[in-house]
C-alpha positions in Angstrom: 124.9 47.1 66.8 124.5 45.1 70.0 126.0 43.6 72.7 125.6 40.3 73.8 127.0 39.7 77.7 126.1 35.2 78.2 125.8 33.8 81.3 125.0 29.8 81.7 122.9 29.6 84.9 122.5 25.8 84.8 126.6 25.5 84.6 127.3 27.8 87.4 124.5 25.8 89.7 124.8 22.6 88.3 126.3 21.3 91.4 124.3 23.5 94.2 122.1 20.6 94.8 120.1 22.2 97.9 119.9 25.9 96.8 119.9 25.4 93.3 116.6 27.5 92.3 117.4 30.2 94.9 120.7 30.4 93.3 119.0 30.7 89.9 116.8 33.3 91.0 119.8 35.5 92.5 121.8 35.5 89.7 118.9 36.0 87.0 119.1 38.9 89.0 122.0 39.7 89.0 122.3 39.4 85.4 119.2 42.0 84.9 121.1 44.0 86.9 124.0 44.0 84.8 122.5 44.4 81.9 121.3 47.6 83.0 124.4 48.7 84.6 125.9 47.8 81.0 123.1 50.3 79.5 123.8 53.1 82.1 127.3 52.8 81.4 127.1 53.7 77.1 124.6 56.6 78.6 127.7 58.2 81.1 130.5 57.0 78.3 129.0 58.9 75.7 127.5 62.0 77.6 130.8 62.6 78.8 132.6 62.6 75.3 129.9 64.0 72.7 128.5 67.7 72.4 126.7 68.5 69.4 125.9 64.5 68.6 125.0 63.7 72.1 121.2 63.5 71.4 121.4 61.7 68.5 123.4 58.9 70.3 121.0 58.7 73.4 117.8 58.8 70.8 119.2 55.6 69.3 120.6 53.7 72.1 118.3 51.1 73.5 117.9 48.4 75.9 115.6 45.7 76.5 114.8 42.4 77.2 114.3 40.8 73.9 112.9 37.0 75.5 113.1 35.8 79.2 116.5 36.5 80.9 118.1 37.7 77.8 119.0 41.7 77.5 120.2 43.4 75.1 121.9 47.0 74.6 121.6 48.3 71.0 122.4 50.9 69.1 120.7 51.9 65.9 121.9 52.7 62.7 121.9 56.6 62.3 124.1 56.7 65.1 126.5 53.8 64.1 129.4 56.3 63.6 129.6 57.4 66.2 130.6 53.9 68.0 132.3 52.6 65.0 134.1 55.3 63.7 134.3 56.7 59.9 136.5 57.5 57.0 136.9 60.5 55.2 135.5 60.6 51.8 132.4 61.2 49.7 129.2 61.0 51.9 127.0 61.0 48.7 125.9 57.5 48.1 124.7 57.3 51.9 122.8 60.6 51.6 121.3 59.2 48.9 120.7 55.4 50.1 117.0 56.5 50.6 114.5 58.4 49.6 116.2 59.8 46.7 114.8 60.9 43.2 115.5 60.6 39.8 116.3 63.8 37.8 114.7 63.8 34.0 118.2 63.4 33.2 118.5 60.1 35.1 120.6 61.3 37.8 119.6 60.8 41.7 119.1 63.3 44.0 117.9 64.5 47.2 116.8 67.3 49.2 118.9 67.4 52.7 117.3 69.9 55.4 119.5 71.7 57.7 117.3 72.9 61.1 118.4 76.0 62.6 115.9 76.2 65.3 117.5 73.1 67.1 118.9 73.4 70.6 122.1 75.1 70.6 123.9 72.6 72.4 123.3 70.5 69.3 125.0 72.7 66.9 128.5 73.4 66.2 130.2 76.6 66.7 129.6 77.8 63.3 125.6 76.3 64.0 125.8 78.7 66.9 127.5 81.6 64.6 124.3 81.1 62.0 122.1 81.2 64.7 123.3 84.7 65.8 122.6 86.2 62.2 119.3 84.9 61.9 118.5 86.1 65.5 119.7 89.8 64.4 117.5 89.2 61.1 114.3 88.5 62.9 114.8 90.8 65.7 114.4 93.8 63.0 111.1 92.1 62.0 110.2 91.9 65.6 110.3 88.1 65.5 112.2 85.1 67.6 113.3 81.9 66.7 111.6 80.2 68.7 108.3 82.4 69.1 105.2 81.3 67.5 103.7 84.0 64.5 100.2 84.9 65.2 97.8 86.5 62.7 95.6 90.1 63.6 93.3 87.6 65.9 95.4 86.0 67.4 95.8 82.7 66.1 98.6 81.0 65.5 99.8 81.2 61.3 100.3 77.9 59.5 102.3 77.1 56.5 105.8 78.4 55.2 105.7 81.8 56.6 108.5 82.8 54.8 112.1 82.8 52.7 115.3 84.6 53.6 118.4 85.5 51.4 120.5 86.1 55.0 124.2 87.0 53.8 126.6 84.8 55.6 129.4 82.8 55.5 129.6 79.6 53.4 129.7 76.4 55.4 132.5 75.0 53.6 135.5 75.9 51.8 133.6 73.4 48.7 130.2 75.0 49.1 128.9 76.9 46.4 125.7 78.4 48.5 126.1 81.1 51.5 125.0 78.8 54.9 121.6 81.0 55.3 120.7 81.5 51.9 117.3 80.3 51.3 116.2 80.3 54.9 113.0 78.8 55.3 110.1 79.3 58.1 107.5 77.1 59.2 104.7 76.7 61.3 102.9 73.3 61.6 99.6 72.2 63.6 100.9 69.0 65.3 98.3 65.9 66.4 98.5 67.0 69.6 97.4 70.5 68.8 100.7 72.2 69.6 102.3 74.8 67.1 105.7 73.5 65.9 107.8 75.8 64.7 110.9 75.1 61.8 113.8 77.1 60.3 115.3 75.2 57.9 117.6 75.4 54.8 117.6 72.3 52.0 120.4 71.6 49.8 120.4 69.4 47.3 122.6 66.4 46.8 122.9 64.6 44.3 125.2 61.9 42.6 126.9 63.8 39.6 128.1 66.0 41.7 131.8 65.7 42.5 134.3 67.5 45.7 131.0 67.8 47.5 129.7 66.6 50.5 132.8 65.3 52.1 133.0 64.1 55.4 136.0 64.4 57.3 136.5 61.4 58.8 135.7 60.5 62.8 137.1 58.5 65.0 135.5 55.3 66.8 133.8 56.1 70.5 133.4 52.9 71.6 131.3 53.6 74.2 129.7 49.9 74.1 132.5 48.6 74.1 134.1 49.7 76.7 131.3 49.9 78.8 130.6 45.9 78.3 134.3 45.5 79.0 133.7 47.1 82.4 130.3 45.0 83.2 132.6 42.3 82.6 134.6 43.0 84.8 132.1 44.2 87.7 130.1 40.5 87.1 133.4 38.6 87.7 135.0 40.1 90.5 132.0 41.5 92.2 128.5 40.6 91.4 129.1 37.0 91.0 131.4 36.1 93.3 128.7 37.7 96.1 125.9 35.6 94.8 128.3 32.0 95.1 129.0 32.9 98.4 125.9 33.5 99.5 125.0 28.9 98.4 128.8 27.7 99.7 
């Protein structure tokens, strides 16, 4: 998604005969300047409305200049609905538009990870409720979450470190699978030499299954929208009119 704000220099100093290029310049300027305000806007607009889906907004919410004098405010496709909205209904044929598999039996599937060592504030309550259990699991084990595994020398241990059958709740009413069941732990040597560590859970979707993976529906943000609607209105009644002024 993007949003396209068009401003005609040439028309608006067609007739400034003696300040014509300054007047250019100024409201090239003032266009960049919009276009930013435009950007900052989205960023406000949708920190003040999402929680959990914040980040994933921000990470795919860009804005550049894409040729001389032309900006543009985008918004990538994982994060789509959250601007545009969604219905409720089957999520199964978008889980599975990539990257799936083919069962022997011809059917498509696909493993979907779950990431329990995420930043709270990207979870939802009953995130924050899973994370509590597998906090009072490790704890007895004289682990953390977050804490990195290290072996009798001291170094750091790589691989899946291991699986956890953590009795808990399911995480919905279709859900045939407890939420922590199968509760993985990893630790991984990035490029830049840091240790990352992952707790994860994978369930499989896949497309004979039916009732499952449902999506409740959601309802449009608009935060591009409405912040375009308000550099609209900030160009015409103030940014613009100070640059004409300035060449009367």
């Amino acid at each position: 998604m993007r949003l396209n704000f068009f401003v005609d220099v040439e028309a608006l100093t067609s007739e400034l005969n003696n300040f014509k290029e300054e007047a250019k310049a100024a409201l090239t300027s003032g266009v960049k300047a919009v276009a930013a305000s435009t950007h900052a806007k989205t960023i406000e607009l949708a920190s003040q409305k999402l929680n959990t889906t914040r980040k994933l907004y921000l990470d795919n919410l860009d804005f550049k200049e894409v040729m001389p004098n032309v900006w543009v405010v985008s918004l990538d496709e994982p994060a789509l609905f959250l601007e545009e909205g969604r219905k409720s209904g089957s999520m199964i044929e978008d889980l599975l538009k990539n990257g799936a598999k083919i069962s022997k039996d011809g059917h498509r599937y696909k493993a979907i990870p779950f990431e329990h060592s995420k930043p709270t504030t990207q979870m939802t309550p009953f995130g924050r409720d899973m994370v509590g259990l597998i906090k009072n699991v490790l704890r007895r084990e004289g682990q953390t979450i977050k804490g990195i595994q290290r072996d009798d020398s001291g170094n750091p241990r790589l691989g899946k470190l291991g699986t956890y059958h953590i009795e808990s709740p399911k995480p919905t009413a279709r859900a045939n699978t407890p939420a922590l069941y199968g509760l993985n732990i990893y630790q991984t040597k990035q490029a830049n030499g840091k240790i990352r560590r992952d707790v994860m859970t994978f369930r499989i979707v896949s497309d004979k299954q039916s009732g499952k993976w449902v999506h409740p529906g959601r309802e449009a943000g608009k935060f591009m929208d409405e912040a375009l609607k308000w550099s609209e209105q900030i160009w015409e009644t103030e940014i613009l009119p100070a640059i004409m002024k300035r060449f009367e």
